[in-house]
PDB file of N, CA, C and O in Angstrom:
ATOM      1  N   UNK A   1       0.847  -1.162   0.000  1.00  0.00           N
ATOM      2  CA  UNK A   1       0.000   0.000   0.000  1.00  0.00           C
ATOM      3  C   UNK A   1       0.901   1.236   0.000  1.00  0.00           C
ATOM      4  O   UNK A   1       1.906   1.304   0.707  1.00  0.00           O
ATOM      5  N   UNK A   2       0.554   2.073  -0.708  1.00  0.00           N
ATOM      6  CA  UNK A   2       1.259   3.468  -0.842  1.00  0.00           C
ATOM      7  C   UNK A   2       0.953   4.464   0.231  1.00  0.00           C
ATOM      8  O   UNK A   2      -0.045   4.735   0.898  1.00  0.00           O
ATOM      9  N   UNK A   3       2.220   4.925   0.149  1.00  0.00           N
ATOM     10  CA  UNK A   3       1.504   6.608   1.488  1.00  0.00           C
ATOM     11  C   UNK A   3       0.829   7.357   0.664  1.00  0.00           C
ATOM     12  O   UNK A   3       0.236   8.179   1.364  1.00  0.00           O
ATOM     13  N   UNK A   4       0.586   7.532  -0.451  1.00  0.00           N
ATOM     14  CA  UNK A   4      -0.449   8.540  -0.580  1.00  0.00           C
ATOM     15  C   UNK A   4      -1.907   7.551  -0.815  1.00  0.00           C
ATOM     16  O   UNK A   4      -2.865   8.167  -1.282  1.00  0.00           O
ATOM     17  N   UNK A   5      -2.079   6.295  -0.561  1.00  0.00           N
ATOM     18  CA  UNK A   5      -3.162   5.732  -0.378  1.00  0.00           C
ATOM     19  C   UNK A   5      -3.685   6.160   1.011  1.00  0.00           C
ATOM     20  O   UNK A   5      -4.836   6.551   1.207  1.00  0.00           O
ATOM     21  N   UNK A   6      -2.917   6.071   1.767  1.00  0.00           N
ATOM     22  CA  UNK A   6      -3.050   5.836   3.399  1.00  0.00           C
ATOM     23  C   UNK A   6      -3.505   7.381   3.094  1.00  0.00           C
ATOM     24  O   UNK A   6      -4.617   7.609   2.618  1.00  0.00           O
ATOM     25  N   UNK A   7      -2.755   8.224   3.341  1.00  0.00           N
ATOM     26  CA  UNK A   7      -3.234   9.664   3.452  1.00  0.00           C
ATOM     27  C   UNK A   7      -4.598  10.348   2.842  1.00  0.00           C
ATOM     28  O   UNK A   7      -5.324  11.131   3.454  1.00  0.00           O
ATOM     29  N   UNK A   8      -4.774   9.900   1.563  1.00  0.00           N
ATOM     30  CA  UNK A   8      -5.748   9.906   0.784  1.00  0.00           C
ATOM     31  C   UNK A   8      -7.103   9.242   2.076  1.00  0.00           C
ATOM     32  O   UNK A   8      -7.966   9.900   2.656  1.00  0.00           O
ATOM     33  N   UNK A   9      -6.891   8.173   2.138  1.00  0.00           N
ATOM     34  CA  UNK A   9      -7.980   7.262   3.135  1.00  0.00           C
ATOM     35  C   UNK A   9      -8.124   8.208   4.614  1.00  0.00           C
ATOM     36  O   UNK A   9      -9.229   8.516   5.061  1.00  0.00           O
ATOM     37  N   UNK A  10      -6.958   8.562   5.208  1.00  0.00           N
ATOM     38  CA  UNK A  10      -7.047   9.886   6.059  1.00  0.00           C
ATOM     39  C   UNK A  10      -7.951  10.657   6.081  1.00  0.00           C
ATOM     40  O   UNK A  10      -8.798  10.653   6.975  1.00  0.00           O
ATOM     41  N   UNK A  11      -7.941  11.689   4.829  1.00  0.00           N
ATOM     42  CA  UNK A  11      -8.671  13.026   4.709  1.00  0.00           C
ATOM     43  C   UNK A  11      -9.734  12.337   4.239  1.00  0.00           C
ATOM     44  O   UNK A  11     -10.780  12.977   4.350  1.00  0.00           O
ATOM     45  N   UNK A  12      -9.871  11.071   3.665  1.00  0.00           N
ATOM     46  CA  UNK A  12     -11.606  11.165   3.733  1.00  0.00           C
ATOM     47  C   UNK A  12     -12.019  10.727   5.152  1.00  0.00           C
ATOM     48  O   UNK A  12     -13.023  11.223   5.663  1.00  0.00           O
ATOM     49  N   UNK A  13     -11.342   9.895   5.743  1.00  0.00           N
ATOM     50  CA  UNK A  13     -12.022   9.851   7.085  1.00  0.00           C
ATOM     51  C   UNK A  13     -12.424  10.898   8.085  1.00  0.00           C
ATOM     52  O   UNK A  13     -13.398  10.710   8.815  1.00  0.00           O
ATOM     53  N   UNK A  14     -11.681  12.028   8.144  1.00  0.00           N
ATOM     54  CA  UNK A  14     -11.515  13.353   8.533  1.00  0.00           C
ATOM     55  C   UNK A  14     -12.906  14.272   8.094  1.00  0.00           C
ATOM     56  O   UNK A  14     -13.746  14.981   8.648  1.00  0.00           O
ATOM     57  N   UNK A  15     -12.498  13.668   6.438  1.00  0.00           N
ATOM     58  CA  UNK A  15     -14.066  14.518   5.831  1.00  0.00           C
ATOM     59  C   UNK A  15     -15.528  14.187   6.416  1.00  0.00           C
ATOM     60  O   UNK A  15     -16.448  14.992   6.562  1.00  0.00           O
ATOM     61  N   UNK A  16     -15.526  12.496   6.787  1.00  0.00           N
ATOM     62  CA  UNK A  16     -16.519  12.122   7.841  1.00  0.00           C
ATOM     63  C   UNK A  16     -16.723  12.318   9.287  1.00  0.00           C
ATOM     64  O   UNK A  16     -17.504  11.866  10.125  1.00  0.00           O
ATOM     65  N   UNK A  17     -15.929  12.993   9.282  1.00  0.00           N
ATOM     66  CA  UNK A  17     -15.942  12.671  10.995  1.00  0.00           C
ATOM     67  C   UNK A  17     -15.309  11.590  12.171  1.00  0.00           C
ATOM     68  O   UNK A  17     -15.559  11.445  13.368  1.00  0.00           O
ATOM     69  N   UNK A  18     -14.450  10.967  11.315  1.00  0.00           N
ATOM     70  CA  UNK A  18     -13.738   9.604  11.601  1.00  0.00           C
ATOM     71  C   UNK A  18     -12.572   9.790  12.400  1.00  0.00           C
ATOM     72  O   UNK A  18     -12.182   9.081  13.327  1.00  0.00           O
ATOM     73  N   UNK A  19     -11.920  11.110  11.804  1.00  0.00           N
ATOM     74  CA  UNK A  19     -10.938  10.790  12.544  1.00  0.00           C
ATOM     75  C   UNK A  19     -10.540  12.364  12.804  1.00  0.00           C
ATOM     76  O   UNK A  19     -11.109  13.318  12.273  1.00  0.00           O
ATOM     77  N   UNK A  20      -9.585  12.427  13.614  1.00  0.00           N
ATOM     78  CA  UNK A  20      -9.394  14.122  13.656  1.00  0.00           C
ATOM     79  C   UNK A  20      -7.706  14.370  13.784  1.00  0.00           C
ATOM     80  O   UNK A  20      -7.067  13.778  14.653  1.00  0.00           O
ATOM     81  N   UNK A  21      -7.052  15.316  12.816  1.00  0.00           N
ATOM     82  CA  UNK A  21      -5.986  15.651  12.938  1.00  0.00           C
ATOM     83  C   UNK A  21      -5.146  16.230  14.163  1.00  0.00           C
ATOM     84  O   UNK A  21      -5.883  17.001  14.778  1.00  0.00           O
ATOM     85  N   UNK A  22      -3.986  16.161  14.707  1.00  0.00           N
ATOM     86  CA  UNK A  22      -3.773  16.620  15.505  1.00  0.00           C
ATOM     87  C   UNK A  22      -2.089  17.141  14.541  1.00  0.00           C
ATOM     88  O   UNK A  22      -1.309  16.322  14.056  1.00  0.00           O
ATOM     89  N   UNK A  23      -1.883  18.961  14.489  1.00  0.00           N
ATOM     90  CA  UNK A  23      -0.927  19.114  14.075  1.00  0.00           C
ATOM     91  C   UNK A  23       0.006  20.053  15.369  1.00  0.00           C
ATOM     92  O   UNK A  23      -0.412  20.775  16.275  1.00  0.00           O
ATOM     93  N   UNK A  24       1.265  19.698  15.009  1.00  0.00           N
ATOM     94  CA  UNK A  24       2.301  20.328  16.014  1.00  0.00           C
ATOM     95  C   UNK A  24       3.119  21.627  15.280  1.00  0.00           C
ATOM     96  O   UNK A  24       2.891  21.979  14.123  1.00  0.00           O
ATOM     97  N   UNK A  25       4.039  22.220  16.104  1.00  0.00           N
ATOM     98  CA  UNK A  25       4.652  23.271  15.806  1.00  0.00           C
ATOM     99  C   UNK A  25       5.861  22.475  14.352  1.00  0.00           C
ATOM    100  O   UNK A  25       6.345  23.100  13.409  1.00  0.00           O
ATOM    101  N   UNK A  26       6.017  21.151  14.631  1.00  0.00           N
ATOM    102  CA  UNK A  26       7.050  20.948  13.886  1.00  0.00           C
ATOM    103  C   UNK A  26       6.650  20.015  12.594  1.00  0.00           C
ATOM    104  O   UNK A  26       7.265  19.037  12.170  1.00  0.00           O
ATOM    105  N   UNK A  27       5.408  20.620  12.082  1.00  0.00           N
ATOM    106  CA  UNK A  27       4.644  20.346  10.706  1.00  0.00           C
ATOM    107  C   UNK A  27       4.503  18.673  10.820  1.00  0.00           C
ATOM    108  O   UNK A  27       4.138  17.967   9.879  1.00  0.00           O
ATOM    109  N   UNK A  28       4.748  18.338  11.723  1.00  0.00           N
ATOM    110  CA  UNK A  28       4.439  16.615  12.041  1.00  0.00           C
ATOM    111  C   UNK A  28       2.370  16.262  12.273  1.00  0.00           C
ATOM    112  O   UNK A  28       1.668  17.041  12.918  1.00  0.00           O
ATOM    113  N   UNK A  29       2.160  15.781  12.016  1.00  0.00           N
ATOM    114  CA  UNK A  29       0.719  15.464  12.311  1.00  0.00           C
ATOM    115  C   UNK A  29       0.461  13.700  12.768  1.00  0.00           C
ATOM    116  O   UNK A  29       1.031  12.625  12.580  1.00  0.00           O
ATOM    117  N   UNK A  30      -0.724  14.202  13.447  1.00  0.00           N
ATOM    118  CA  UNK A  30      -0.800  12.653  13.878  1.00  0.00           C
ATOM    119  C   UNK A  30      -2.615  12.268  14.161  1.00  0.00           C
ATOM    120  O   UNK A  30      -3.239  13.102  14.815  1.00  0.00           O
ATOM    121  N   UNK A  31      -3.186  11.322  13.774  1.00  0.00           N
ATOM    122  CA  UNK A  31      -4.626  11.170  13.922  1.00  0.00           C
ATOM    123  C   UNK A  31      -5.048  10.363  14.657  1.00  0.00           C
ATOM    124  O   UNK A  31      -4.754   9.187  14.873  1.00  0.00           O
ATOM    125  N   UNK A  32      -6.104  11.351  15.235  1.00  0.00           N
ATOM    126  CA  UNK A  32      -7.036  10.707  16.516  1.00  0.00           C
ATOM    127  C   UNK A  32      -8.544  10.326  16.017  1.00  0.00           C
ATOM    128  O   UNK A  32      -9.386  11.006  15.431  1.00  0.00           O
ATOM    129  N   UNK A  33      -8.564   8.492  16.638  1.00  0.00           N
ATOM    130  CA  UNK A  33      -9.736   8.316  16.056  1.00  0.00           C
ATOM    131  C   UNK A  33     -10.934   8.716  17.013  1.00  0.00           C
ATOM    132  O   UNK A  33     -12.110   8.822  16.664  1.00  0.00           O
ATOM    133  N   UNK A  34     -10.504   8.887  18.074  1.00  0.00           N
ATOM    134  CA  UNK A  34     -11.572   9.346  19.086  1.00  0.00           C
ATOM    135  C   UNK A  34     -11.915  10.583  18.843  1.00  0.00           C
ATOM    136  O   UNK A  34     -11.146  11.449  19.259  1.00  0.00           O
ATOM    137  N   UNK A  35     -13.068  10.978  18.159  1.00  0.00           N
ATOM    138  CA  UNK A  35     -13.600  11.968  18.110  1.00  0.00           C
ATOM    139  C   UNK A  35     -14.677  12.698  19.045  1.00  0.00           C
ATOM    140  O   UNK A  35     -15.519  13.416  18.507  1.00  0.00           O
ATOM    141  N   UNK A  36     -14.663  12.498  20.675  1.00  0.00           N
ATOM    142  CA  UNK A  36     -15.124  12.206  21.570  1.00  0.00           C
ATOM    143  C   UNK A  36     -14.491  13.511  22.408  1.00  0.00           C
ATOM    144  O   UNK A  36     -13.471  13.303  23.065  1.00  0.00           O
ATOM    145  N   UNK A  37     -15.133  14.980  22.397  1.00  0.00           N
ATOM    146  CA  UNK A  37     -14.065  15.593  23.457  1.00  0.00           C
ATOM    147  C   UNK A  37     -13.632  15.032  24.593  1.00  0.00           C
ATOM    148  O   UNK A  37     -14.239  14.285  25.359  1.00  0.00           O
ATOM    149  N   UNK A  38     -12.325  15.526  24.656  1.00  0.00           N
ATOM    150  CA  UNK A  38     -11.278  14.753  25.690  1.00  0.00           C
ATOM    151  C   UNK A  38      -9.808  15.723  25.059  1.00  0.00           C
ATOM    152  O   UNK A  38      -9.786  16.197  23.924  1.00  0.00           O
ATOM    153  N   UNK A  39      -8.853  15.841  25.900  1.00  0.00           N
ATOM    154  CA  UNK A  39      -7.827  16.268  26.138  1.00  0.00           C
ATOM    155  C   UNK A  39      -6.764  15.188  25.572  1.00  0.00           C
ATOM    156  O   UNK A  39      -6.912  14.099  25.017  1.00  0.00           O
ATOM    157  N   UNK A  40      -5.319  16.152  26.048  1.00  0.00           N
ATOM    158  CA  UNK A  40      -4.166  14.842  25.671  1.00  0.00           C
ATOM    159  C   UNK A  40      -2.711  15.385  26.614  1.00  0.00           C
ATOM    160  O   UNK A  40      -2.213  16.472  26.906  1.00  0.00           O
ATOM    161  N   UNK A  41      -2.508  14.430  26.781  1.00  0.00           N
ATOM    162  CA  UNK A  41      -1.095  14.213  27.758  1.00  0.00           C
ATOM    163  C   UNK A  41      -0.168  13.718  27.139  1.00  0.00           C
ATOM    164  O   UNK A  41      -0.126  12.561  26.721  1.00  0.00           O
ATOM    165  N   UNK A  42       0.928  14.823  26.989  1.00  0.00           N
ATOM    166  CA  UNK A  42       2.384  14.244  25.480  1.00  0.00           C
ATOM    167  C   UNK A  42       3.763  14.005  26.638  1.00  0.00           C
ATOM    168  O   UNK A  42       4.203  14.802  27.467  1.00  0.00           O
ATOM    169  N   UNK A  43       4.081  13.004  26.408  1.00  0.00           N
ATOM    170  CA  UNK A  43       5.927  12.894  27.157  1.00  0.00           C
ATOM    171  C   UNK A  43       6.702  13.576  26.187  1.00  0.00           C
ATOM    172  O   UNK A  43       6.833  13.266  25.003  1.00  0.00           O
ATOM    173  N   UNK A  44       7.214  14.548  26.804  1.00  0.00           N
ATOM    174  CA  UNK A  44       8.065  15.932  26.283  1.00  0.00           C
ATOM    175  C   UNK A  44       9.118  15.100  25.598  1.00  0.00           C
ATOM    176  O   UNK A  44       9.514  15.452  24.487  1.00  0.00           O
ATOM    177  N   UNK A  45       9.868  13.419  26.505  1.00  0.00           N
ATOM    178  CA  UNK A  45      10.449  12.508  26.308  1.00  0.00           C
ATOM    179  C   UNK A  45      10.641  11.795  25.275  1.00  0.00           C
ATOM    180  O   UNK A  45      11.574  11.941  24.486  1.00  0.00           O
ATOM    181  N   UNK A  46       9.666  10.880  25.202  1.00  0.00           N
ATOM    182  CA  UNK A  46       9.475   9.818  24.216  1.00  0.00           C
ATOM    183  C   UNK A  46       8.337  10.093  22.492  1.00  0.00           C
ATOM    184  O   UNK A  46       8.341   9.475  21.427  1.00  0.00           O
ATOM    185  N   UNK A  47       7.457  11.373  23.015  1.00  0.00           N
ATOM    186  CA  UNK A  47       6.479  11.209  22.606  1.00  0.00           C
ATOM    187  C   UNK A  47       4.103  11.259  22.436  1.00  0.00           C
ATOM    188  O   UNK A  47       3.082  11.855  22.091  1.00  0.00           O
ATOM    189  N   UNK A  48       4.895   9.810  23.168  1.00  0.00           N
ATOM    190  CA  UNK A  48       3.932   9.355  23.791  1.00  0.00           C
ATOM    191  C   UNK A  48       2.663  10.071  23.938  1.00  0.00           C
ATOM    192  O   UNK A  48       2.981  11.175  24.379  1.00  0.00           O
ATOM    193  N   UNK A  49       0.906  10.004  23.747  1.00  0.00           N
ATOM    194  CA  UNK A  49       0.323  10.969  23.839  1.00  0.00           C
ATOM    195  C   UNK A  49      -0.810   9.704  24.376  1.00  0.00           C
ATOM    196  O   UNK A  49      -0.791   8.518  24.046  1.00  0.00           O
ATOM    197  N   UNK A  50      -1.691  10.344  25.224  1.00  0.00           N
ATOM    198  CA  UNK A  50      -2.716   9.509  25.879  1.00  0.00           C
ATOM    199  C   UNK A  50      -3.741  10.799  26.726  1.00  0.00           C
ATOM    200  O   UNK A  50      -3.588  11.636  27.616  1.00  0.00           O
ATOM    201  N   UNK A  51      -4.832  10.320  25.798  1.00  0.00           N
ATOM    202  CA  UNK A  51      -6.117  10.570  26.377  1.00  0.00           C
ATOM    203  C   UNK A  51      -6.543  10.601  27.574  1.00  0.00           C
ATOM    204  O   UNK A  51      -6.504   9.642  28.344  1.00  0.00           O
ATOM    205  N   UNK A  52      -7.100  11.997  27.894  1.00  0.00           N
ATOM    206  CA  UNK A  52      -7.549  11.909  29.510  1.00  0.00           C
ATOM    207  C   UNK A  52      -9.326  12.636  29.309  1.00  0.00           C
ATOM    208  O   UNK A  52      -9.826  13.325  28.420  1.00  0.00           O
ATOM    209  N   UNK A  53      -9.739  12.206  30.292  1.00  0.00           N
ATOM    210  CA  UNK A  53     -10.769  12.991  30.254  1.00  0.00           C
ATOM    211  C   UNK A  53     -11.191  13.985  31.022  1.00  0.00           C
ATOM    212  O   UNK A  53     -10.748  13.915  32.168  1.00  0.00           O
ATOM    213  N   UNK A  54     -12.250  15.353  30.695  1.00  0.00           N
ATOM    214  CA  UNK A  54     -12.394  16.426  32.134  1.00  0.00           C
ATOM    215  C   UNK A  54     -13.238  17.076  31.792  1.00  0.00           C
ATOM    216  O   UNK A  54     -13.336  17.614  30.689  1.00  0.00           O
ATOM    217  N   UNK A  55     -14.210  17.146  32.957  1.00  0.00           N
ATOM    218  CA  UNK A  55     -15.527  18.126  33.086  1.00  0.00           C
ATOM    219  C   UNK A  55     -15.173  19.067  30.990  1.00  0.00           C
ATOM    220  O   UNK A  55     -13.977  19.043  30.700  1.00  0.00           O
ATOM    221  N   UNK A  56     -15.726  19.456  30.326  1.00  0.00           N
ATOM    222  CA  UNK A  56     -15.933  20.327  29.801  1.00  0.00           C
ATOM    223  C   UNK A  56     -15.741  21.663  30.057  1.00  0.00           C
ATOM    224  O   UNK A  56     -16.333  22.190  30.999  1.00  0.00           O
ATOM    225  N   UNK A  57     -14.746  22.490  29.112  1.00  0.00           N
ATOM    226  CA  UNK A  57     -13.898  23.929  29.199  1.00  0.00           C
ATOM    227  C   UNK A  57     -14.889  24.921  28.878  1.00  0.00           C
ATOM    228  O   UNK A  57     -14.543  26.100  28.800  1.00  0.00           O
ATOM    229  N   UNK A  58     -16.300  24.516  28.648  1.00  0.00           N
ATOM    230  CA  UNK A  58     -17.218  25.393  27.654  1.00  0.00           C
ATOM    231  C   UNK A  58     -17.500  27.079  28.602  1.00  0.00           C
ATOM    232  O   UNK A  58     -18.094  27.988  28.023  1.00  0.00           O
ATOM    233  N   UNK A  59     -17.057  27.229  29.840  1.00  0.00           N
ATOM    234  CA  UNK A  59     -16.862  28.535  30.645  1.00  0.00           C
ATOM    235  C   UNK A  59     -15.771  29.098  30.239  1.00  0.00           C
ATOM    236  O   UNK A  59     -15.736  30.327  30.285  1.00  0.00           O
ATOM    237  N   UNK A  60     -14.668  28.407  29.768  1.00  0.00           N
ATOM    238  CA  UNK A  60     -13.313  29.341  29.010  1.00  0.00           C
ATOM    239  C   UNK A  60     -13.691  29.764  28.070  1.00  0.00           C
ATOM    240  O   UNK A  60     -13.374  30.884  27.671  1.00  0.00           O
ATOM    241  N   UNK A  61     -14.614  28.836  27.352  1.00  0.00           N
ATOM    242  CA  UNK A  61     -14.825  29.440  25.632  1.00  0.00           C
ATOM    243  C   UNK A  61     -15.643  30.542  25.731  1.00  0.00           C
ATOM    244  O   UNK A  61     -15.482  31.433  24.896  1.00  0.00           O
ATOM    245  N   UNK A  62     -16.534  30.673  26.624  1.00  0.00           N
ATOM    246  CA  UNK A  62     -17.393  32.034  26.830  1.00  0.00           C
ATOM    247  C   UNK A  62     -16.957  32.652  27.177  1.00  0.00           C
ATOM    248  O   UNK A  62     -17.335  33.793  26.910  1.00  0.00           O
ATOM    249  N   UNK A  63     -15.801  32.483  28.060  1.00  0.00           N
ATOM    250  CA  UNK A  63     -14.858  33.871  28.458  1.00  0.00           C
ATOM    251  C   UNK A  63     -14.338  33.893  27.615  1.00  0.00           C
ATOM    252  O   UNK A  63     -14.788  34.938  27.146  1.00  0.00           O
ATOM    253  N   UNK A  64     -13.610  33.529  26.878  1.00  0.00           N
ATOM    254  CA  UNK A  64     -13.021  34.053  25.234  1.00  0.00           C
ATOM    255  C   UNK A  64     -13.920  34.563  24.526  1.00  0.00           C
ATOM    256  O   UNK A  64     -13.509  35.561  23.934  1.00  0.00           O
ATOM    257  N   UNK A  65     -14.911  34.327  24.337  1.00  0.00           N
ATOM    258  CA  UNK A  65     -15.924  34.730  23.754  1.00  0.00           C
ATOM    259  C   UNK A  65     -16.116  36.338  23.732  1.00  0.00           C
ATOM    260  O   UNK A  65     -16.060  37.280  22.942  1.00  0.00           O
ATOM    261  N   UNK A  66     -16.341  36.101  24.900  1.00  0.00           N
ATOM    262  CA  UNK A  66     -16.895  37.537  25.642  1.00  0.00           C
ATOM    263  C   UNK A  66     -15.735  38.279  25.591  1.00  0.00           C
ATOM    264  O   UNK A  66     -15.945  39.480  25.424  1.00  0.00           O
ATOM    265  N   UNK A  67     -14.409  37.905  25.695  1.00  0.00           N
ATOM    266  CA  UNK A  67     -12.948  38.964  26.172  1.00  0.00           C
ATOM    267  C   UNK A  67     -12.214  39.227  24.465  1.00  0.00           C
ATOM    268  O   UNK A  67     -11.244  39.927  24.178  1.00  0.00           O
ATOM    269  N   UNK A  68     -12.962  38.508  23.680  1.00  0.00           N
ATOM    270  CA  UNK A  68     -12.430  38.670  22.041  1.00  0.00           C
ATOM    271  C   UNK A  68     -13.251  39.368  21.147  1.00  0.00           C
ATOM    272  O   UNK A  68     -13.094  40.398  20.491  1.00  0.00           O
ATOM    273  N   UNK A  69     -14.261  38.480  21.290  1.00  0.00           N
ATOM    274  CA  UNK A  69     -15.328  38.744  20.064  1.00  0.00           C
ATOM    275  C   UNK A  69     -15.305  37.780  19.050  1.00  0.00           C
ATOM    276  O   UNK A  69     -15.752  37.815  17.904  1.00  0.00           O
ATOM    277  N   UNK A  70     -14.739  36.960  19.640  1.00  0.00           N
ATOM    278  CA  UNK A  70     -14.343  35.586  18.483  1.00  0.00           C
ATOM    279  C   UNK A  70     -15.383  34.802  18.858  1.00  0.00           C
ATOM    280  O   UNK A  70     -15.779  34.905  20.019  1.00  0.00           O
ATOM    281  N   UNK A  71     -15.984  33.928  18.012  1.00  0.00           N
ATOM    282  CA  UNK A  71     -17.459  32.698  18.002  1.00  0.00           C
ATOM    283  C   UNK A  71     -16.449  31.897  18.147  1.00  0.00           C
ATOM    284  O   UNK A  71     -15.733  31.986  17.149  1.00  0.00           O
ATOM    285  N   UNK A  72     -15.790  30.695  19.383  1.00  0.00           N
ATOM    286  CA  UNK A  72     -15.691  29.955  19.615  1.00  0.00           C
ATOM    287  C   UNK A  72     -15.791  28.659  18.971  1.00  0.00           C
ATOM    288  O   UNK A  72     -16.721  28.091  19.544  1.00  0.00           O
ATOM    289  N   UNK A  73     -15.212  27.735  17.885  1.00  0.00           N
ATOM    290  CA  UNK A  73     -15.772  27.003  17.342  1.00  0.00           C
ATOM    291  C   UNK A  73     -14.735  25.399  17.793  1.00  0.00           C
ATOM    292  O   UNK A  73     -14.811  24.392  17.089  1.00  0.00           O
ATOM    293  N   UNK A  74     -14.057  25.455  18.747  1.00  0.00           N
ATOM    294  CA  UNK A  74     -13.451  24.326  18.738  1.00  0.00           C
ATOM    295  C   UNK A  74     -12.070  24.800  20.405  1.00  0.00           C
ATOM    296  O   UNK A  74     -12.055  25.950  20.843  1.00  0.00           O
ATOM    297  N   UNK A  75     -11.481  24.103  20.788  1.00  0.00           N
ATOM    298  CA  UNK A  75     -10.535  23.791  21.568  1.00  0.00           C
ATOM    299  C   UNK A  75      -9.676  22.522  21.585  1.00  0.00           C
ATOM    300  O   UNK A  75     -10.195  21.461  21.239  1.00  0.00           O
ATOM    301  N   UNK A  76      -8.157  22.575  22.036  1.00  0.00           N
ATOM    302  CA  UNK A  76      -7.302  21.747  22.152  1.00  0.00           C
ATOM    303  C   UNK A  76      -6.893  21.897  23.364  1.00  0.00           C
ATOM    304  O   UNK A  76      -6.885  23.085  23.684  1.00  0.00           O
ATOM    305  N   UNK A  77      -6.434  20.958  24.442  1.00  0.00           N
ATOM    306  CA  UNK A  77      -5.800  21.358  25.490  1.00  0.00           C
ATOM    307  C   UNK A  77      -4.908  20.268  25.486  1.00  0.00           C
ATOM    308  O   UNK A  77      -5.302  19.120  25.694  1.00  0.00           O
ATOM    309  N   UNK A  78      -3.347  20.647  25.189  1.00  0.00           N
ATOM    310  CA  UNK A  78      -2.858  19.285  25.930  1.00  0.00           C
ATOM    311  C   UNK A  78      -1.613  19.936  27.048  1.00  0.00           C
ATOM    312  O   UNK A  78      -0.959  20.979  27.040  1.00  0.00           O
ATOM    313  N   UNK A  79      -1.677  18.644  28.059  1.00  0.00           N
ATOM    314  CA  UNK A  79      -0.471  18.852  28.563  1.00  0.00           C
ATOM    315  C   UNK A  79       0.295  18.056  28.782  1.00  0.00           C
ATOM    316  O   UNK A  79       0.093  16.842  28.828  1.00  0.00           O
ATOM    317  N   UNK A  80       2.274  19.181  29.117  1.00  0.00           N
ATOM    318  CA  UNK A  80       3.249  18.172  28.767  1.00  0.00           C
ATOM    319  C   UNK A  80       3.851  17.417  29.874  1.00  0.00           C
ATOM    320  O   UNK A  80       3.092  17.644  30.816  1.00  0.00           O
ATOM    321  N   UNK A  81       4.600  16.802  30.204  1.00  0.00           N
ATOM    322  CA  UNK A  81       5.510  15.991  30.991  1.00  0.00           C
ATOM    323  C   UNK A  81       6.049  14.449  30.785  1.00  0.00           C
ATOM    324  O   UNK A  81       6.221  13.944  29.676  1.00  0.00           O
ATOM    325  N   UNK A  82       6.235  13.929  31.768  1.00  0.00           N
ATOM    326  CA  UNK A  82       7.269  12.544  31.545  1.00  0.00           C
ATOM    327  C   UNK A  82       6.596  11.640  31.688  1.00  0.00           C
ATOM    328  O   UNK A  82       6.227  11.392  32.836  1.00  0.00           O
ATOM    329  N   UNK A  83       6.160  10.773  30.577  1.00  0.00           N
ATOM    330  CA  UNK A  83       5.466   9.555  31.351  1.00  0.00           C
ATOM    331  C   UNK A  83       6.326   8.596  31.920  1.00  0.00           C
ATOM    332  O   UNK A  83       7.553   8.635  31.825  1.00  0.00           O
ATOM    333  N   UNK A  84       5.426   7.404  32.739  1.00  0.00           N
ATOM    334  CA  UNK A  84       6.200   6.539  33.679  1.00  0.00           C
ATOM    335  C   UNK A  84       6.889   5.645  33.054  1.00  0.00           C
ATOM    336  O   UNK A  84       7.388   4.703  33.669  1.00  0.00           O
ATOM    337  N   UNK A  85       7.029   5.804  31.685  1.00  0.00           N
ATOM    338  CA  UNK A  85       7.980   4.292  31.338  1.00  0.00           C
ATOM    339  C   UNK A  85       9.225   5.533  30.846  1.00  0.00           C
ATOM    340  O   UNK A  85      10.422   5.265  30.742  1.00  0.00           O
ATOM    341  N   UNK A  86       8.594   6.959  30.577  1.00  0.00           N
ATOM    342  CA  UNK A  86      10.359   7.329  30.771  1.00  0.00           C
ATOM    343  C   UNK A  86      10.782   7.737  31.727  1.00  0.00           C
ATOM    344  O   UNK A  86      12.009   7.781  31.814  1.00  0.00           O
ATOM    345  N   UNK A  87       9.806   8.297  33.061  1.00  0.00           N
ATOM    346  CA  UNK A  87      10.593   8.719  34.516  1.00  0.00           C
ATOM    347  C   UNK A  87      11.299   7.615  35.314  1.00  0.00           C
ATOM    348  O   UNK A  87      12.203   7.861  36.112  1.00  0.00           O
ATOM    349  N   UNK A  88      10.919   6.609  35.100  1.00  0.00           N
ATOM    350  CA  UNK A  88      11.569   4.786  35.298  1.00  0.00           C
ATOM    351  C   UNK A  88      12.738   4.891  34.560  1.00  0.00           C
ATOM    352  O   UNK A  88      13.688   4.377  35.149  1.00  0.00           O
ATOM    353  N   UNK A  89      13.074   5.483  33.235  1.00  0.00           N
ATOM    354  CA  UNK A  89      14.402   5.212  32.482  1.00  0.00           C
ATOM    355  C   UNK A  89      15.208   6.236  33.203  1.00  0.00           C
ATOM    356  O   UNK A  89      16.416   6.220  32.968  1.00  0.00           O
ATOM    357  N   UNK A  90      14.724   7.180  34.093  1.00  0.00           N
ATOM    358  CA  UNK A  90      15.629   8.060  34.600  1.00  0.00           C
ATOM    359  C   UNK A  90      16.435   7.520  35.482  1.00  0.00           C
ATOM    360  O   UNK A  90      17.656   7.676  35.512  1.00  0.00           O
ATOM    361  N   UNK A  91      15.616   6.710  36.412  1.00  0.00           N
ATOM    362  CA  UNK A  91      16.559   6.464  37.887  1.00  0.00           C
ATOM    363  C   UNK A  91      17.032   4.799  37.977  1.00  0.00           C
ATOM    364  O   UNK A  91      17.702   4.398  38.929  1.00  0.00           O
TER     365      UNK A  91
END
């Protein structure tokens, strides 16, 4: 199978609702099939990215709302640190 098969099969899944892009500062991308709001937790380390879940941010977005003038149409939150299979490679 070719990478531009795979990629191709990507953006139509994307176009459905299947799957959702996640892009970084360093033009790398990576897809999430959980299209389910929820957050993400990256090891600054290895990588690594894993799903967490939390009450709903929808009081930030109205305070943005309200402090911009921007219509709110989406959020990302992730946060960074070490996961345990690399804070274990530390010591």
């Amino acid at each position: 199978m070719s990478v531009a098969t795979v990629y191709n099969n990507l953006k139509m899944f994307m176009e459905a609702g299947m799957v959702r892009e996640l892009t970084y500062g360093d033009s790398s991308s990576r897809f999430d099939a959980n299209v389910s709001d929820h957050y993400h937790v990256i090891c600054q380390q290895c990588g690594k990215i894993e799903d967490f879940s939390y009450p709903s941010l929808r009081d930030v977005e109205l305070h943005a709302e309200q402090a911009t003038g921007f219509k709110i149409t989406g959020l990302r939150m992730e946060l960074h640190g070490f996961c345990k299979s690399c804070r274990e490679k530390q010591h």
